[in-house]
SEKE-265636 format. One record per atom (N, C-alpha, C): residue number from 1; residue in three letters; x, y, z. Coordinates in Angstrom, 2 decimals. Layout:
REM SEKE-265636
  seq  type        u        v        w
  NUM   ALA        X        Y        Z
...
//
This chain:
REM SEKE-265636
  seq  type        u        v        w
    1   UNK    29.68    17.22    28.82
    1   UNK    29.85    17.24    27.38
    1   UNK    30.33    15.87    26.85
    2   UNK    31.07    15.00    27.71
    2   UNK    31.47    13.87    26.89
    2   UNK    30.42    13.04    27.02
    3   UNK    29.32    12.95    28.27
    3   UNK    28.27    11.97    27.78
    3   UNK    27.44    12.11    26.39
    4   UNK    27.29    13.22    26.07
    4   UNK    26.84    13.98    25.02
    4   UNK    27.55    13.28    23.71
    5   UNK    28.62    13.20    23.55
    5   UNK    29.54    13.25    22.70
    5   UNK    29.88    11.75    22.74
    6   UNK    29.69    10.74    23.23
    6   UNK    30.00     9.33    23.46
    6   UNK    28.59     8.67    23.24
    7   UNK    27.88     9.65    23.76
    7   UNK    26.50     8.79    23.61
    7   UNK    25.46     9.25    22.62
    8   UNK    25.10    10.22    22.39
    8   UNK    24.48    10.80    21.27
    8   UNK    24.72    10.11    19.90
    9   UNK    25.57     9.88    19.39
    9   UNK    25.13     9.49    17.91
    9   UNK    24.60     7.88    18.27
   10   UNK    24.58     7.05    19.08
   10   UNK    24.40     5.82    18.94
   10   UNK    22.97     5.88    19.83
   11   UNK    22.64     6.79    20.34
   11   UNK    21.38     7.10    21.11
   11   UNK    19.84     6.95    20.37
   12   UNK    20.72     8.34    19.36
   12   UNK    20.32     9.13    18.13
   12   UNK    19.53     7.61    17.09
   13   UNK    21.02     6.78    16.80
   13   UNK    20.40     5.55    15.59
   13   UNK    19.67     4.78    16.27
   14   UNK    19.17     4.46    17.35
   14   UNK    18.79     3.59    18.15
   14   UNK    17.47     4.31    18.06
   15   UNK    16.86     5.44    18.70
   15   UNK    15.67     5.88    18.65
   15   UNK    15.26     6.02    16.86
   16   UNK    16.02     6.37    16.16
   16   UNK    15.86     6.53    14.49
   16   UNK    15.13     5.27    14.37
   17   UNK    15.61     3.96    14.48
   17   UNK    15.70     2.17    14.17
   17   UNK    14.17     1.71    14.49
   18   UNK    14.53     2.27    16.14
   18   UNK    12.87     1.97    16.71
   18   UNK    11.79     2.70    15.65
   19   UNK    11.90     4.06    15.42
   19   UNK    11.06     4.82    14.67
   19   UNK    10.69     3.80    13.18
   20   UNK    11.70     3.33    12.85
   20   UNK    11.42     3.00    11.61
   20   UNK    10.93     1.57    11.88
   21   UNK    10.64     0.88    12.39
   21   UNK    10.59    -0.49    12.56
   21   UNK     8.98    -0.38    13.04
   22   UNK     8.63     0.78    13.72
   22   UNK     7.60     1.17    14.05
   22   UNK     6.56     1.42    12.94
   23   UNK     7.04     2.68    12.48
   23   UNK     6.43     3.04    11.10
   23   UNK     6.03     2.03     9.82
   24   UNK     7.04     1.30    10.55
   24   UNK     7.08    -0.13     8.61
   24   UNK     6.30    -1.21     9.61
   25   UNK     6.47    -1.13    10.30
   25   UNK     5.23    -2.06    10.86
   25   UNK     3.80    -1.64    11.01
   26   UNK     3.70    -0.54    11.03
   26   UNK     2.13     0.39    10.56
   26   UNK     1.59     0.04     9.07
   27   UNK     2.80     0.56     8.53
   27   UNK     2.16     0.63     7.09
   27   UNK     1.84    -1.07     6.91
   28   UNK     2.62    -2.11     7.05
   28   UNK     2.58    -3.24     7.13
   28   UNK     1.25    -3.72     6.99
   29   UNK     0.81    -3.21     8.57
   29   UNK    -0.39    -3.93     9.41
   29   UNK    -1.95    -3.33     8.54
   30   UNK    -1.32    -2.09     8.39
   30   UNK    -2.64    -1.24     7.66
   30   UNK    -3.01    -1.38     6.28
   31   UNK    -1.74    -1.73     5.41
   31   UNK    -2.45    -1.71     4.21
   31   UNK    -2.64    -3.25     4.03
   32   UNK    -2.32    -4.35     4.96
   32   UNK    -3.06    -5.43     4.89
   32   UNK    -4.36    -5.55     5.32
   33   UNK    -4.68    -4.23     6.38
   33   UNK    -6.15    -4.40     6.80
   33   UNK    -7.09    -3.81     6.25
   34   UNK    -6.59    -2.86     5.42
   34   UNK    -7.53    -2.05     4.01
   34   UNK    -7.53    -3.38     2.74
   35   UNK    -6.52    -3.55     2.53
   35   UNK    -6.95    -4.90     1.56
   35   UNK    -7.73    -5.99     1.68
   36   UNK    -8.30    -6.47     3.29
   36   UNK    -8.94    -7.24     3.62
   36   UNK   -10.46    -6.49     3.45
   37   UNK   -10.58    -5.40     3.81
   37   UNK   -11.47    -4.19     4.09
   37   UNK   -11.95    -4.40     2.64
   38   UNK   -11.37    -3.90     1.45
   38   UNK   -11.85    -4.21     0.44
   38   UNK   -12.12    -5.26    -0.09
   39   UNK   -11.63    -6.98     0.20
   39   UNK   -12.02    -8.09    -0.18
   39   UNK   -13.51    -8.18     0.06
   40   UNK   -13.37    -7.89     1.53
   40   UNK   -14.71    -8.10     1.96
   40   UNK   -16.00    -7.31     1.39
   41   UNK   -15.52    -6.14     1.07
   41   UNK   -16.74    -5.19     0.15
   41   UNK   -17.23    -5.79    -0.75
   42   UNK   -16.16    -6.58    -1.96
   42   UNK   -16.36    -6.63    -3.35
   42   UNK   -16.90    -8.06    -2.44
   43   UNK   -16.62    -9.03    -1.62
   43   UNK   -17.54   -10.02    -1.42
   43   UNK   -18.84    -9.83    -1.14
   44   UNK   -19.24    -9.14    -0.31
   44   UNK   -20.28    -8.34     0.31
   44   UNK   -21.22    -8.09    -1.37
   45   UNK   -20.80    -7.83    -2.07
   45   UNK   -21.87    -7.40    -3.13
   45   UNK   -22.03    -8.35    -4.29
   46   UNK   -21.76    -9.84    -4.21
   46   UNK   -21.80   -10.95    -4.40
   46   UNK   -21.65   -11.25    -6.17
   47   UNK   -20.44   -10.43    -6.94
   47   UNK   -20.60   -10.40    -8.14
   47   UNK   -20.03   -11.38    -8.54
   48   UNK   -20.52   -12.03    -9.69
   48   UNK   -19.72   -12.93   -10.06
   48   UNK   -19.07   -12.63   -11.59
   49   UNK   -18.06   -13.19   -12.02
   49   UNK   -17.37   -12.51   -13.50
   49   UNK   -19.02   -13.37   -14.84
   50   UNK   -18.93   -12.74   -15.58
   50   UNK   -19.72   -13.27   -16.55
   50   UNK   -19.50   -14.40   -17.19
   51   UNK   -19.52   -15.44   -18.17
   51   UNK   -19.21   -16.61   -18.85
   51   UNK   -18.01   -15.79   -19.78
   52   UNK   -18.34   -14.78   -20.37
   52   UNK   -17.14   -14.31   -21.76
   52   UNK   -16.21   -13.34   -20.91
   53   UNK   -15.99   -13.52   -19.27
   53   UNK   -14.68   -12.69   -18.58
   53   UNK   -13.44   -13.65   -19.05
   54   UNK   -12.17   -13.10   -18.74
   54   UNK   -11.36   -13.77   -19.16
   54   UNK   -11.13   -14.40   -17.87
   55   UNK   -11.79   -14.56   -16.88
   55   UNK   -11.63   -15.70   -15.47
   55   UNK   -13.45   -15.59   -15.13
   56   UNK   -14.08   -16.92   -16.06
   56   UNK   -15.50   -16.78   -15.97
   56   UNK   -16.20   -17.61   -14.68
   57   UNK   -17.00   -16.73   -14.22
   57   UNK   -18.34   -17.84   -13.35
   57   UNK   -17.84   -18.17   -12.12
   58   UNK   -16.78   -16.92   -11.46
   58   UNK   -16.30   -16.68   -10.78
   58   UNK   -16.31   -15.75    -9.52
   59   UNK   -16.26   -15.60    -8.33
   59   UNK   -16.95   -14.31    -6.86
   59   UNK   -15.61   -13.55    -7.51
   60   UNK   -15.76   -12.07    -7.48
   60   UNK   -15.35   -10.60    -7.57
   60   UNK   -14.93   -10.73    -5.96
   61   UNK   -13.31   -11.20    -5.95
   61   UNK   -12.94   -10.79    -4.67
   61   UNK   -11.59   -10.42    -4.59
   62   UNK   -11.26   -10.27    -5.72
   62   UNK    -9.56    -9.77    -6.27
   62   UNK    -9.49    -8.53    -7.22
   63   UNK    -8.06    -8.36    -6.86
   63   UNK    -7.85    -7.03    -8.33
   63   UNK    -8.01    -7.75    -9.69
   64   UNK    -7.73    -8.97    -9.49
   64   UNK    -7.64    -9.55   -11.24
   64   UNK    -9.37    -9.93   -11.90
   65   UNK    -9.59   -10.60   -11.00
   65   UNK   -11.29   -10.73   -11.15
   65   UNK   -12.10    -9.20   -11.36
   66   UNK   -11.98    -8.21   -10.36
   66   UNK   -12.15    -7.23   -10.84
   66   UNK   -12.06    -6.75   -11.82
   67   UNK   -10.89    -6.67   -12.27
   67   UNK   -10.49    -5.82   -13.81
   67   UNK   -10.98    -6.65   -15.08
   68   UNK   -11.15    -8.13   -14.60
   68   UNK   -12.11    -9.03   -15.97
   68   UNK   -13.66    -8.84   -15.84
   69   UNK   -14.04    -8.38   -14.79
   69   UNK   -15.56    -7.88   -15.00
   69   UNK   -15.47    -6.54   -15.14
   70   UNK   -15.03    -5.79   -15.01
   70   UNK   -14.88    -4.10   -15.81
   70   UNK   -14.89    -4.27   -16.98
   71   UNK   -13.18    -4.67   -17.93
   71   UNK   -13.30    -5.15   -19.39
   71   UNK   -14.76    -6.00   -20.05
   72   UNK   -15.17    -6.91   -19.64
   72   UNK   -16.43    -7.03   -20.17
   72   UNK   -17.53    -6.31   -20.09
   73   UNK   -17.71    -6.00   -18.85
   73   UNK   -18.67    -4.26   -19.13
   73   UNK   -18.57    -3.93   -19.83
   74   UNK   -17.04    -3.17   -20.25
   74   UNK   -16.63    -2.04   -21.13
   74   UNK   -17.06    -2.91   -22.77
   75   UNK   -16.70    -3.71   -22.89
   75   UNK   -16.52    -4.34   -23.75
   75   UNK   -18.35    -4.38   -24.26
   76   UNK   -18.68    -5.03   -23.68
   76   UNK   -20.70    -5.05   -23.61
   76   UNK   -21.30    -3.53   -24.14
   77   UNK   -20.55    -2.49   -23.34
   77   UNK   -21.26    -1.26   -23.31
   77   UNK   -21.09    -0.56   -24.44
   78   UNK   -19.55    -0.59   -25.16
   78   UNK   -18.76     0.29   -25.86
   78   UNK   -19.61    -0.56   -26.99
   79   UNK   -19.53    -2.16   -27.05
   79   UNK   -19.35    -2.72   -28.49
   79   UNK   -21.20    -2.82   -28.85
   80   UNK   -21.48    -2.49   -28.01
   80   UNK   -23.41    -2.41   -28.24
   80   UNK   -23.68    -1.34   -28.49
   81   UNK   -23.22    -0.34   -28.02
   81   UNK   -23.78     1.17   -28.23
   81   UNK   -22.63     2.19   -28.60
   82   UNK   -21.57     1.91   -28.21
   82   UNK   -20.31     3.09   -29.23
   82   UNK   -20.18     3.67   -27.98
   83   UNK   -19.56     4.80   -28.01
   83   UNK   -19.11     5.78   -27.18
   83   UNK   -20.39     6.61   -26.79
   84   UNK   -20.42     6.60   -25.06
   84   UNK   -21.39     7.61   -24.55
   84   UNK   -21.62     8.89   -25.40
   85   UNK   -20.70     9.58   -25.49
   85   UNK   -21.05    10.82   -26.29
   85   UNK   -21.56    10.64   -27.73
   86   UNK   -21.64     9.40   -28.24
   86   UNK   -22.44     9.30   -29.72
   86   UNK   -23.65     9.17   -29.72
   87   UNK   -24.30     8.58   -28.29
   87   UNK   -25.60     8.37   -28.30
   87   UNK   -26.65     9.42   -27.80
   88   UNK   -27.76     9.48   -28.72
   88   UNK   -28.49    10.99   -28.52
   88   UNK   -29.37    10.95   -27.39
   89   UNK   -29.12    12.42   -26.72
   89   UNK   -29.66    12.48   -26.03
   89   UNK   -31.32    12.44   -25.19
   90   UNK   -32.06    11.86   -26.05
   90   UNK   -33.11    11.19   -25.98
   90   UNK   -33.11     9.76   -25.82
   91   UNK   -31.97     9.16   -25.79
   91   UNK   -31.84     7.41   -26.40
   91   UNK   -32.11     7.14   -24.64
   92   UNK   -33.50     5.84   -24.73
   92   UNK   -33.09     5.73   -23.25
   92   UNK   -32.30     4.42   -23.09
   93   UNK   -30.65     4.10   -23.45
   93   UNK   -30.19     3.39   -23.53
   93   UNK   -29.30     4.66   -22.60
   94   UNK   -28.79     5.46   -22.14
   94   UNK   -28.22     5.94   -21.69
   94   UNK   -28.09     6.01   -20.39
   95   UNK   -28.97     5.53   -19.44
   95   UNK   -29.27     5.49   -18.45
   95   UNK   -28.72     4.13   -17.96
   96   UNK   -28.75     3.21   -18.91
   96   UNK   -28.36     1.58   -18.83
   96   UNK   -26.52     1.86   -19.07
   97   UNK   -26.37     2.95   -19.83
   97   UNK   -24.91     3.08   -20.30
   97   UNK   -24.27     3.51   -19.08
   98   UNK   -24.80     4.42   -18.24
   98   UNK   -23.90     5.65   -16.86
   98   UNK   -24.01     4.35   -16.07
   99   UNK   -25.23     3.58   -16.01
   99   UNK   -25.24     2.07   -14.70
   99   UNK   -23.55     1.32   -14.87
  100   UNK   -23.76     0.94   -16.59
  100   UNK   -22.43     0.43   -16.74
  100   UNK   -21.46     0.75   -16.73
  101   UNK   -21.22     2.23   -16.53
  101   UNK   -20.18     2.87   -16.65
  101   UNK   -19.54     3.15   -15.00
  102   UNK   -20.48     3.20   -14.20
  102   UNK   -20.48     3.20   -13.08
  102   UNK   -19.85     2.22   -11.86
  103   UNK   -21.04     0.69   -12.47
  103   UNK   -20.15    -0.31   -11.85
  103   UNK   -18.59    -0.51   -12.24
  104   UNK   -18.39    -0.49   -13.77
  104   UNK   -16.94    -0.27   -14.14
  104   UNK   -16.24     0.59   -13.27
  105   UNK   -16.29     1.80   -12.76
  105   UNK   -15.47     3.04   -12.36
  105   UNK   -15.42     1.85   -10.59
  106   UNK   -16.57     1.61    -9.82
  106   UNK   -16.25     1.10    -8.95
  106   UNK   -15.38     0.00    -8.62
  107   UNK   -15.28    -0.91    -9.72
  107   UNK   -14.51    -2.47   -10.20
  107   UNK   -13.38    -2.03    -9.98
  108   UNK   -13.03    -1.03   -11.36
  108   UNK   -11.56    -0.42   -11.60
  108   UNK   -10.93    -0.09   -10.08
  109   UNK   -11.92     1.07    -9.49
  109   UNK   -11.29     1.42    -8.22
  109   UNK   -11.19     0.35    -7.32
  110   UNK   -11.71    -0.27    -6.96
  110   UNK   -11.05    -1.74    -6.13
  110   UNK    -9.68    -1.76    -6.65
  111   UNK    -9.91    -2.70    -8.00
  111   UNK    -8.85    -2.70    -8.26
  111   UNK    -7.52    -2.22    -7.92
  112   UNK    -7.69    -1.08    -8.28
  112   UNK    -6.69     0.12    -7.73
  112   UNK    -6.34     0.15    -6.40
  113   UNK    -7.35     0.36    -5.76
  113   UNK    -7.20     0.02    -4.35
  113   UNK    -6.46    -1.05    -3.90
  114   UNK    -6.49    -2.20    -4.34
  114   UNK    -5.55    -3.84    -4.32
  114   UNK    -4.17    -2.97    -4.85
  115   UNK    -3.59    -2.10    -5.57
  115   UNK    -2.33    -1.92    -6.28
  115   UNK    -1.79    -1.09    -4.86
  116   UNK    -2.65    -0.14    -4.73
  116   UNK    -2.19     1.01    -3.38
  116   UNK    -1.41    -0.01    -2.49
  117   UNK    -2.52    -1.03    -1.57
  117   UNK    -2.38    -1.65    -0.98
  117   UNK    -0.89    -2.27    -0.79
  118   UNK    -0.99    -3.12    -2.10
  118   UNK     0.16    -4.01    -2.21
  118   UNK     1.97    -2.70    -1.96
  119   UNK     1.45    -1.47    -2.78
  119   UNK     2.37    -0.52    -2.47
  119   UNK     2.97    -0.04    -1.23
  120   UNK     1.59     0.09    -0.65
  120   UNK     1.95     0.10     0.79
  120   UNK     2.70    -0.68     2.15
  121   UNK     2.08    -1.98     1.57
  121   UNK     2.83    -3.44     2.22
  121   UNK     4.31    -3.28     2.20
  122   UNK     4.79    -3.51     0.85
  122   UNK     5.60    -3.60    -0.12
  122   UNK     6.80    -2.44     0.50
  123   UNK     5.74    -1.17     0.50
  123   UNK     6.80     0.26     0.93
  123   UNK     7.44    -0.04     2.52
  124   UNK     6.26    -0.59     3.42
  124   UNK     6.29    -0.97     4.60
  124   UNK     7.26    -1.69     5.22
  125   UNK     7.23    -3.11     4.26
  125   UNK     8.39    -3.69     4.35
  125   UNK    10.01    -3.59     4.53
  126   UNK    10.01    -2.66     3.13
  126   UNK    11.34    -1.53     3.13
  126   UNK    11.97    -0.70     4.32
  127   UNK    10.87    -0.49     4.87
  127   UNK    10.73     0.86     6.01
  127   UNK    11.30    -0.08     7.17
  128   UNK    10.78    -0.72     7.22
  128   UNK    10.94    -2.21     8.60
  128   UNK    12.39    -2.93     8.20
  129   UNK    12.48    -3.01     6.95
  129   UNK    14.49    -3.61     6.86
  129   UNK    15.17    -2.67     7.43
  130   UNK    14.90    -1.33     6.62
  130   UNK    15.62     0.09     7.08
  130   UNK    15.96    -0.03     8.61
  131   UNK    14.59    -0.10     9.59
  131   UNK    15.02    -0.03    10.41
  131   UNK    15.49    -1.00    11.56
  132   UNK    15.53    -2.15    11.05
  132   UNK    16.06    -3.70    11.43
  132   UNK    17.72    -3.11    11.25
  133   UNK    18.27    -3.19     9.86
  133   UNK    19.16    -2.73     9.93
  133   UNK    20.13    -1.42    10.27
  134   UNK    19.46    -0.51    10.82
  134   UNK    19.98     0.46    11.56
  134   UNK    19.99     0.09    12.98
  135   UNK    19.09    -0.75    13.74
  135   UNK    18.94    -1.14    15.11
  135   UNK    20.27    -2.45    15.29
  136   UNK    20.08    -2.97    14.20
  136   UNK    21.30    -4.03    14.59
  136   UNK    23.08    -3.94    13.94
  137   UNK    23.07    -3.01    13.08
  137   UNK    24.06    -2.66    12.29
  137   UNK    25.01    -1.03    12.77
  138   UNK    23.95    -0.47    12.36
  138   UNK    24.29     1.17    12.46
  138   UNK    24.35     1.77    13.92
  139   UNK    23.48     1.04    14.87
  139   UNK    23.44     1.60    16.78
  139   UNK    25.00     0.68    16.95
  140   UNK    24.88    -0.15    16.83
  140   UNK    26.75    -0.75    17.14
  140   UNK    27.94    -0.46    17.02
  141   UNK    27.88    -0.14    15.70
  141   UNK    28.48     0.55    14.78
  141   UNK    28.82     1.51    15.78
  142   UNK    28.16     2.81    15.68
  142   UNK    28.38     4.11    16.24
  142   UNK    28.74     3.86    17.86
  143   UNK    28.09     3.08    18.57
  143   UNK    28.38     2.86    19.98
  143   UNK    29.75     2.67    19.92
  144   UNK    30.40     1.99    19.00
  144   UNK    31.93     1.08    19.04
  144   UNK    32.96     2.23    18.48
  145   UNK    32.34     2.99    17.63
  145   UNK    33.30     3.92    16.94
  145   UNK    32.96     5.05    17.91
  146   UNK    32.13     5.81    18.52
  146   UNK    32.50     6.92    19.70
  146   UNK    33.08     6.04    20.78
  147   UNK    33.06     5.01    20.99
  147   UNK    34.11     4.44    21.80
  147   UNK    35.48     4.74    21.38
  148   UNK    35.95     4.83    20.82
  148   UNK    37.05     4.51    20.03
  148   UNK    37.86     6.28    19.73
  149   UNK    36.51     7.21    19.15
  149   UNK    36.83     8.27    18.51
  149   UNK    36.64     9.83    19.99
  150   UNK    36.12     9.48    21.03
  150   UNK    35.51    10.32    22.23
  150   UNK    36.57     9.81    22.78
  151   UNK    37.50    10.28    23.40
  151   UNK    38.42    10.20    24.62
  151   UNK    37.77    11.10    25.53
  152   UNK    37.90    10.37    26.79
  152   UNK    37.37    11.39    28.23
  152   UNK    38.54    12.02    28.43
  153   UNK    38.52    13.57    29.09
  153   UNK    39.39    13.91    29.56
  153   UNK    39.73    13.98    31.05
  154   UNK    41.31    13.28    30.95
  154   UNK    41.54    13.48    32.45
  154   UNK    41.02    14.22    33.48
  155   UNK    41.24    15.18    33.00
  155   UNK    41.22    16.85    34.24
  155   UNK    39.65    16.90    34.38
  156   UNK    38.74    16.59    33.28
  156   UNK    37.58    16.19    33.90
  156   UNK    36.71    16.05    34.79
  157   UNK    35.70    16.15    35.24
  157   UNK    35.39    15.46    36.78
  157   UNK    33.56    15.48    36.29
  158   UNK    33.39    15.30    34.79
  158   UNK    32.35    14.43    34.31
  158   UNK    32.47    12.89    34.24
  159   UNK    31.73    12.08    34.41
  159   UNK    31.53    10.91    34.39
  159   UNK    31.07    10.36    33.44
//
């Protein structure tokens, strides 16, 4: 019972520390390799921002570039023809409207995808101090204080 009792809580933060240092180094590694994952897509389909983006004549390989070729879509689509639902359903401008509406929804989602990402890094990071500082702070800690707070007993004849 006293190894139990001397060694357990500092056992305990020590496997916790590893866990977390582990975990925040996952998220770390992964949502940098989904963000690369997606650079490479939006490169892969070789768009460039238009002359009237607010970052013009430019490769679609960021969240910010992204979201300035969506807004001009939107901007092109909405300010030429109004709102999808105004235009009648015979107009064959509608078909040109769902195209634009489409690449927009894909842009945006990159986009988005770059925000996850960065969340994830970001969360990852956190996760990896957490457990930096429980491995070097909190396992010591507890090793030094059940030192201190566990007396063995004499009559004993555990080790």
């Amino acid at each position: 019972m006293y190894f139990f009792k001397r060694h357990a809580p500092w056992i305990s933060s020590a496997i916790l520390g590893l866990l977390l240092v582990i975990g925040g180094g996952y998220m770390v590694v992964e949502g940098l390799a989904v963000r690369d994952e997606i650079t490479n897509e939006l490169k892969a389909e070789q768009i460039t921002t238009s002359q009237d983006a607010r970052i013009p004549g430019v490769l679609v390989d960021d969240a910010e570039t992204a979201r300035a070729q969506a807004d001009v879509i939107k901007e092109h689509t909405l300010g030429t023809w109004g709102p999808y639902s105004q235009l009648p359903r015979e107009d064959p401008r509608r078909a040109q409207f769902i195209d634009g509406v489409t690449l927009r929804t894909a842009l945006n989602t990159a986009a988005m995808g770059f925000g996850v990402t960065q969340l994830v890094i970001g969360a990852g990071v956190l996760v990896l101090i957490a457990g930096a500082a429980t491995l070097l702070l909190a396992t010591p800690g507890l090793y030094f204080l059940a030192g201190v707070v566990v007396q063995k007993d004499p009559s004993s004849r555990e080790t």
